[in-house]
C-alpha atoms as a printed R data frame, in Angstrom:
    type eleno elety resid chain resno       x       y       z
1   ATOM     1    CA   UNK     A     1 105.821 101.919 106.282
2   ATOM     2    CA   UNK     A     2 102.521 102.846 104.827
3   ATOM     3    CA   UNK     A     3 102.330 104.867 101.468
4   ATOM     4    CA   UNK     A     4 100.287 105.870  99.190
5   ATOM     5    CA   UNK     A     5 100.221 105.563  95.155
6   ATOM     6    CA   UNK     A     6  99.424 108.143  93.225
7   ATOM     7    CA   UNK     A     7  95.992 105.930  92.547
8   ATOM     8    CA   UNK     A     8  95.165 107.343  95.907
9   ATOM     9    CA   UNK     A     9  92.052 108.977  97.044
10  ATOM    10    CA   UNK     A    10  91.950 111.809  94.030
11  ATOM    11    CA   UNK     A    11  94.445 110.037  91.484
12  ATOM    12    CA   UNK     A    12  90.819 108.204  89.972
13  ATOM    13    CA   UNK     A    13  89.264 111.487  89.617
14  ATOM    14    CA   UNK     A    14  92.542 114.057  88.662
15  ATOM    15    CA   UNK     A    15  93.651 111.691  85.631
16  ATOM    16    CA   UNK     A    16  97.066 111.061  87.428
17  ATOM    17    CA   UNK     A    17  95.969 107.599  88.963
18  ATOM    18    CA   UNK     A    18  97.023 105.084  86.141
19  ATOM    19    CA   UNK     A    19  97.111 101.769  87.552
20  ATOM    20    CA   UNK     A    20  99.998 100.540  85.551
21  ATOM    21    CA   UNK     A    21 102.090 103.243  86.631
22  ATOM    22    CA   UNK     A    22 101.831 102.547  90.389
23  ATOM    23    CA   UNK     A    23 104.637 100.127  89.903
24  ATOM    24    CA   UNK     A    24 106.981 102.996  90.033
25  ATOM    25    CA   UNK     A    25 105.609 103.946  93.469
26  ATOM    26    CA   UNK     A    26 106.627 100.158  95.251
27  ATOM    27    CA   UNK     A    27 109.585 100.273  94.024
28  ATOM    28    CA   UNK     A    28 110.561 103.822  95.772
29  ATOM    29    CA   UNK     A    29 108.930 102.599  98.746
30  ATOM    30    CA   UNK     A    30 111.122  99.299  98.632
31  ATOM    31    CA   UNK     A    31 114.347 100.842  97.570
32  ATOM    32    CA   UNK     A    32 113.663 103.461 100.076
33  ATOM    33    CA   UNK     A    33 113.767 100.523 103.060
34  ATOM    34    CA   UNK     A    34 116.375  98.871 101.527
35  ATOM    35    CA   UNK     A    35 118.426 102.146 101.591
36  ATOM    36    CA   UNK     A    36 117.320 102.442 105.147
37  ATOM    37    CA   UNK     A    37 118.425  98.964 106.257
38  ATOM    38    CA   UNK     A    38 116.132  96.995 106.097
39  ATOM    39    CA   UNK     A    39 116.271  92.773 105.765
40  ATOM    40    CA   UNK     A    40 112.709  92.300 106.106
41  ATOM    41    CA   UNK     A    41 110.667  93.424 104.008
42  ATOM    42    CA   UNK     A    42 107.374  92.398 103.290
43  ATOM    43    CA   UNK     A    43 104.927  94.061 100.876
44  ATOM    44    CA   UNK     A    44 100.920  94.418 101.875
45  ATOM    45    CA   UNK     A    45  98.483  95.162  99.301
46  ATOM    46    CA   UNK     A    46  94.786  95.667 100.498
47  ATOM    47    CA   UNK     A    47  91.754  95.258  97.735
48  ATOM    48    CA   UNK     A    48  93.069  97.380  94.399
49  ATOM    49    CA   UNK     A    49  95.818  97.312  96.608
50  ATOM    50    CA   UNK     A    50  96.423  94.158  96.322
51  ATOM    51    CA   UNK     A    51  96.190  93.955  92.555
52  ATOM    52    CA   UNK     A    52  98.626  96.766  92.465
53  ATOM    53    CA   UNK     A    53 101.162  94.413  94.693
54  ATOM    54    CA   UNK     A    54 100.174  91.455  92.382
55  ATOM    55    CA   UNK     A    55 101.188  93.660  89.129
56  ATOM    56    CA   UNK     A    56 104.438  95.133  90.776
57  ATOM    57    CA   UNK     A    57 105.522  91.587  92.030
58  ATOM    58    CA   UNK     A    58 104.886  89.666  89.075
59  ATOM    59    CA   UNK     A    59 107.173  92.407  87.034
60  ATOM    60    CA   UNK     A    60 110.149  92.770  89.720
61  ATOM    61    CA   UNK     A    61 110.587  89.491  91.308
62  ATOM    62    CA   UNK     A    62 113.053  91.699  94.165
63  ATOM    63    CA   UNK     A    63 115.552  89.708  96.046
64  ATOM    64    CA   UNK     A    64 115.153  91.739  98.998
65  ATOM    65    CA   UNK     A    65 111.369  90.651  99.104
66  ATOM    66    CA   UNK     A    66 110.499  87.510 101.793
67  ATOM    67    CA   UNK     A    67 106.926  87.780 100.877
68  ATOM    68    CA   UNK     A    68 103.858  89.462 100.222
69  ATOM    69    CA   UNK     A    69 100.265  89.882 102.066
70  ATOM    70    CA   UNK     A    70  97.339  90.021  99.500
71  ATOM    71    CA   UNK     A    71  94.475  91.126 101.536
72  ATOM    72    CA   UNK     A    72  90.749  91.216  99.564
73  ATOM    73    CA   UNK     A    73  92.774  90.397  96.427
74  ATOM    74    CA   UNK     A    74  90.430  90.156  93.489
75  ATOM    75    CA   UNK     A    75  90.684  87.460  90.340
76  ATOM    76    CA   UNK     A    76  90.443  89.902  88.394
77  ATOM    77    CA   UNK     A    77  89.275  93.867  88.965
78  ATOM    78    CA   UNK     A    78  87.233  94.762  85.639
79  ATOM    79    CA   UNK     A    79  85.603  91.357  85.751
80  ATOM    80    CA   UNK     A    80  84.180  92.153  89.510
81  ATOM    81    CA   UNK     A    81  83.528  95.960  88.365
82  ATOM    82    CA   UNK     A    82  81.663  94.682  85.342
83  ATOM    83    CA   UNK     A    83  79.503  92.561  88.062
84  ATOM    84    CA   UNK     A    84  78.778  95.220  89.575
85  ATOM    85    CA   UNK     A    85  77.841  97.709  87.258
86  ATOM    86    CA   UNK     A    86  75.457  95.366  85.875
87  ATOM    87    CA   UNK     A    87  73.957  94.040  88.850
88  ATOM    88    CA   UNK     A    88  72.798  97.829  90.286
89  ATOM    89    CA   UNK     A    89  72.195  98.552  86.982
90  ATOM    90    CA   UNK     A    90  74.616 101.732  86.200
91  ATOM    91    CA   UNK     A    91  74.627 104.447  84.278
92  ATOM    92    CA   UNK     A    92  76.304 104.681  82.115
93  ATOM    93    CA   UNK     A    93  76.672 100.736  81.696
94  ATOM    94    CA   UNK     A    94  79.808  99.076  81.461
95  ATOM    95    CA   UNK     A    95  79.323  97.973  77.859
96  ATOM    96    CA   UNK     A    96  78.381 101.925  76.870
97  ATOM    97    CA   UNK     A    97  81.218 103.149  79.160
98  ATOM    98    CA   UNK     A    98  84.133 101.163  77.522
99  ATOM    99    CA   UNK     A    99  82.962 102.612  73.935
100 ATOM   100    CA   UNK     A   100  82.527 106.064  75.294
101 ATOM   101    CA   UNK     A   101  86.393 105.419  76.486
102 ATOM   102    CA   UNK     A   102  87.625 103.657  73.038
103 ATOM   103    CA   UNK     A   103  86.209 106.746  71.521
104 ATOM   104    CA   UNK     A   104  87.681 109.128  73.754
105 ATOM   105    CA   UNK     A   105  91.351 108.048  74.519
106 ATOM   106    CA   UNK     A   106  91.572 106.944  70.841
107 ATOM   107    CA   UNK     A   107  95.087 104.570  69.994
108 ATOM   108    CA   UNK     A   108  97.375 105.243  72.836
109 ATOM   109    CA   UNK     A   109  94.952 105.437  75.947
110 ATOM   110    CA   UNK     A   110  97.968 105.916  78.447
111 ATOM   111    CA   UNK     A   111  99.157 108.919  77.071
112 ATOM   112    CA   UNK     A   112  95.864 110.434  75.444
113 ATOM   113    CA   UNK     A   113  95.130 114.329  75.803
114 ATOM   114    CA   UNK     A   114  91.304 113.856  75.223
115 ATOM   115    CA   UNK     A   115  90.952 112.215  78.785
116 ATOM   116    CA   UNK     A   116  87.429 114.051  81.088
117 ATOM   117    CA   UNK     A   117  85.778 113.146  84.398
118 ATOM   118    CA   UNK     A   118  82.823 111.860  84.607
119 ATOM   119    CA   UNK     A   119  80.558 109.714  87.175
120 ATOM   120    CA   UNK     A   120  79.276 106.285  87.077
121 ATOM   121    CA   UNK     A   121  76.053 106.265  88.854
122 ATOM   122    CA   UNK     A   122  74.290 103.060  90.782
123 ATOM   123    CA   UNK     A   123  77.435 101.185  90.194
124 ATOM   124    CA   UNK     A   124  77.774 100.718  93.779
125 ATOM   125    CA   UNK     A   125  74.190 100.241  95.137
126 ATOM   126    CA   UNK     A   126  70.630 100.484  94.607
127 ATOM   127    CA   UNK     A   127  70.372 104.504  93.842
128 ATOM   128    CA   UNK     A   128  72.231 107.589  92.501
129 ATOM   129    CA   UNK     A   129  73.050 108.519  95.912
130 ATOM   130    CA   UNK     A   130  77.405 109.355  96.499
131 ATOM   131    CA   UNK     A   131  77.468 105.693  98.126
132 ATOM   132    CA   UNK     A   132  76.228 104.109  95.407
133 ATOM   133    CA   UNK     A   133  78.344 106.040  93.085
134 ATOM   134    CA   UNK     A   134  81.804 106.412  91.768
135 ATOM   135    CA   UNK     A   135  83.933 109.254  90.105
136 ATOM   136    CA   UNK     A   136  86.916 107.854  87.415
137 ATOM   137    CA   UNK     A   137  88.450 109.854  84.363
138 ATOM   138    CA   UNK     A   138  88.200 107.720  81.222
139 ATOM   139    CA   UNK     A   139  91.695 106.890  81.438
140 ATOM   140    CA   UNK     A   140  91.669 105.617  84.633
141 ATOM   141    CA   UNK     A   141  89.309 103.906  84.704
142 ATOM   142    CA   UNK     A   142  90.672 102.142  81.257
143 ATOM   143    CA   UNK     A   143  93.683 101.508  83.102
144 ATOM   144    CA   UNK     A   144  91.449 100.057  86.148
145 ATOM   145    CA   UNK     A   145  87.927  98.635  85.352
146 ATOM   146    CA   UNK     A   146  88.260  98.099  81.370
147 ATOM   147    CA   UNK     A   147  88.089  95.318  79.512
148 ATOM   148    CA   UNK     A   148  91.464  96.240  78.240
149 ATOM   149    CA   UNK     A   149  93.235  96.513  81.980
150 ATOM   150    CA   UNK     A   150  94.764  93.367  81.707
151 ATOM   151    CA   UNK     A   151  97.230  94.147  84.605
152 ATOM   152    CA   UNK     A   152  94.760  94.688  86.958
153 ATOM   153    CA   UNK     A   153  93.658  91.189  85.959
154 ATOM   154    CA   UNK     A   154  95.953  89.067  88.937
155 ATOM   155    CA   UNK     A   155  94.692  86.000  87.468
156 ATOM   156    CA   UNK     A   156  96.483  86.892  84.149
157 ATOM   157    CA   UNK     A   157 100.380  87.329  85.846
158 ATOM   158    CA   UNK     A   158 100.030  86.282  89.077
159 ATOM   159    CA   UNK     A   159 101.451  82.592  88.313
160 ATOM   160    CA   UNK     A   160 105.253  84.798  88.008
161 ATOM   161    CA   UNK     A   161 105.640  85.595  91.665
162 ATOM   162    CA   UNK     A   162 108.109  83.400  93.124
163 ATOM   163    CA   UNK     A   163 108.103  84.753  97.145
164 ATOM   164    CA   UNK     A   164 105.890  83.489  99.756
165 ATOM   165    CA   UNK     A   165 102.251  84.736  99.334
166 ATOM   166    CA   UNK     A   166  99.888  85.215 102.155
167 ATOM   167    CA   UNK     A   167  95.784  85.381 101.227
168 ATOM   168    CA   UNK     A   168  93.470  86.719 103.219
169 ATOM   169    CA   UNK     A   169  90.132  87.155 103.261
170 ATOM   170    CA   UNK     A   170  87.030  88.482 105.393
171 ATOM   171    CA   UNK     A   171  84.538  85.538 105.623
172 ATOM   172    CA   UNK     A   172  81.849  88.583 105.091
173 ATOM   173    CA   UNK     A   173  83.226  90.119 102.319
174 ATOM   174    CA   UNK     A   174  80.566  91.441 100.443
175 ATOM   175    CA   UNK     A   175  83.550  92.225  97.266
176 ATOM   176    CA   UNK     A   176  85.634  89.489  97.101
177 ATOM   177    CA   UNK     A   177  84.174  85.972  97.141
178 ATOM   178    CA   UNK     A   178  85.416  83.166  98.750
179 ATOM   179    CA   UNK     A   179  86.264  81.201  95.521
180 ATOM   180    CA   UNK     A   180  88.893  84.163  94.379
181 ATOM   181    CA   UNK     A   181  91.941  83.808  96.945
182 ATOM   182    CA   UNK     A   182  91.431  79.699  96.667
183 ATOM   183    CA   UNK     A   183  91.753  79.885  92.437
184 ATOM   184    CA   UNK     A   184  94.415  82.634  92.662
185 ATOM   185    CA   UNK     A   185  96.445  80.597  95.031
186 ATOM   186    CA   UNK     A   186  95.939  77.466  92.547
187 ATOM   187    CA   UNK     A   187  97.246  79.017  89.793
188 ATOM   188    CA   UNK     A   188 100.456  80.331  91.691
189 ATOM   189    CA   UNK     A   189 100.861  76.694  93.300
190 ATOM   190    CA   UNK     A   190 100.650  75.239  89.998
191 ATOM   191    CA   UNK     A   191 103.418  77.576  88.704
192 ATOM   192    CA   UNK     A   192 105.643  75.847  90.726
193 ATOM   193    CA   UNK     A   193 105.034  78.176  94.126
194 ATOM   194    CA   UNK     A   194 104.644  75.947  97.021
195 ATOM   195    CA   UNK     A   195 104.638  79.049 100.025
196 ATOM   196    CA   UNK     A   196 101.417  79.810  99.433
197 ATOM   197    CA   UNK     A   197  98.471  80.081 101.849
198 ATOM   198    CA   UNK     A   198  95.055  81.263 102.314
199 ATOM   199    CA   UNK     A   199  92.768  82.077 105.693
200 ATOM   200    CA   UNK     A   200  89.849  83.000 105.436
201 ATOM   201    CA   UNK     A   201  89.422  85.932 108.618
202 ATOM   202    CA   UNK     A   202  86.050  85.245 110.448
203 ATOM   203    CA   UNK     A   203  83.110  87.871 111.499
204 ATOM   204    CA   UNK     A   204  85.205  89.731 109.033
205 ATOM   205    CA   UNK     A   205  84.386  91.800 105.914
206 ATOM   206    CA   UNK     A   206  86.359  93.290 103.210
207 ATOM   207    CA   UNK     A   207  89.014  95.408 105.387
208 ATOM   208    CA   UNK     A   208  88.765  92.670 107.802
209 ATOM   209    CA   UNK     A   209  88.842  95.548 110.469
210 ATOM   210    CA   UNK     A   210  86.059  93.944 112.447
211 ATOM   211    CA   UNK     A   211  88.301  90.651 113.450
212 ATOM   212    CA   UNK     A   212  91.860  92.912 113.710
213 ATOM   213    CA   UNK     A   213  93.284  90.150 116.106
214 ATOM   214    CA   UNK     A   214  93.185  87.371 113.765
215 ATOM   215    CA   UNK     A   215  93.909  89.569 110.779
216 ATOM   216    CA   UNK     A   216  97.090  90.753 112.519
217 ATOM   217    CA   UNK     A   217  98.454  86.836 113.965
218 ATOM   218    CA   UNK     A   218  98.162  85.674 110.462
219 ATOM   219    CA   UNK     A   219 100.278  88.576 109.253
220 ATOM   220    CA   UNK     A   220 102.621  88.063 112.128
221 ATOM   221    CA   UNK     A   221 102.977  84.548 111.587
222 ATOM   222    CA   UNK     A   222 103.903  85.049 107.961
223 ATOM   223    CA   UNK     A   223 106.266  87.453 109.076
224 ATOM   224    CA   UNK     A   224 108.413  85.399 111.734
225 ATOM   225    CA   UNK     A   225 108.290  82.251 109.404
226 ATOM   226    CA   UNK     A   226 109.700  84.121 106.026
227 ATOM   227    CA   UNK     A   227 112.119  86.466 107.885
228 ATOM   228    CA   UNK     A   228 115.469  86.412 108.461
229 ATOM   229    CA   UNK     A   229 117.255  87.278 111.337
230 ATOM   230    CA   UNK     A   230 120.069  90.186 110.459
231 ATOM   231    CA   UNK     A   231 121.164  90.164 114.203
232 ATOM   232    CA   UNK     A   232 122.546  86.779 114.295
233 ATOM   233    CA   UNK     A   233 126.251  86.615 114.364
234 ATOM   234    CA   UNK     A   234 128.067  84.470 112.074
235 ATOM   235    CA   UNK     A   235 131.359  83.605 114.578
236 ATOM   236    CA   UNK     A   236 128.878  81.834 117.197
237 ATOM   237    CA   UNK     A   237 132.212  82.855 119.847
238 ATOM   238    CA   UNK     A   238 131.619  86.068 119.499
């Protein structure tokens, strides 16, 4: 099943996209399989996606879970947006951005009435061109990018999830570099983890959609080694 959170497409630029909050939206989605049936269930995060997945995991710890799929999975999202923003050279910076914000959402951030839109230009390229930009609201970004968005930092919590973890990465990613998945999976290995594994997807970039076929057998692999089957019959006579 494939969902959305409400961090999707316009939730950045509406106000309505709070990272934190997309917890609530897994567990629907998850208590809506297990509702349905379901044994197997396996939960696929995909760049903030992942993060999201990393944050919801690391809170729940479900039973029902056999494992998770962390695909472009970030160390940590407002350290690589701060990279960014200063390597193209944005505008506003991230430095006059986050005190805009402070200003702005004042105290209590998440449930501030002074939130706007606004767009962050050349944080994404060389220009001021719409690929190069990016459109937030203050507080979602906060929630997001900030130097205060400390569950969108995996590095931070990700050492709680106990279930089988799956990393993968394009070799070509041009967002998430090869050292991230290999120091995440460290720190969850050191927690006392051992199901962890990384695999790097070659001729692949961030969505790994150019090498489908190996993205897709390492998810498969995961799946039939972590699952259980709900078919088998416990009188073997019968």
């Amino acid at each position: 099943m494939s969902i959305n959170t409400r961090l999707a497409t316009a939730g950045q630029i509406t106000g309505q996209g709070i990272f934190d909050d997309t917890i609530y939206d897994i567990d629907v989605a998850v208590e809506f399989l297990e509702g349905e049936g379901f044994s197997n269930i396996f939960v696929l995060g995909y760049s903030l996606g992942a993060a999201m997945v990393v944050n919801w995991a690391s809170i729940r710890q479900n039973e029902g879970i056999r494992g998770i799929v962390l695909e472009g999975c970030l160390y940590s999202g407002p350290t690589s947006q701060k990279k960014r923003f200063t390597t193209w050279g944005s505008d506003p910076t991230y430095e006059k951005l986050y005190g805009r914000a402070k200003d702005l959402l004042g105290d209590d951030p998440h449930d501030s009435a002074g939130d706007q839109t606004f767009v962050a230009y050349q944080c994404r390229g060389p220009d001021r061109t719409p690929g190069s930009s990016e459109i937030f609201t203050y507080k979602t970004w906060w929630f997001m990018g900030g130097p205060e968005a400390r569950r969108a930092m995996a590095y931070e919590h990700i050492d709680k999830i106990k279930v089988p973890i799956l990393f993968l990465r394009g070799e070509a990613d041009f967002l998430t570099e090869s050292w991230e998945p290999e120091a995440l999976a460290e720190i969850v290995r050191k927690a006392g983890n051992r199901n962890v594994r990384v695999k790097q997807i070659p001729k692949a970039r961030h969505d790994c959609m150019e090498n489908p076929d190996a993205m897709v057998n390492e998810i498969t692999n995961m799946f039939l080694e972590y699952s259980v089957d709900p078919y088998i019959r416990k009188d073997p006579a019968k």
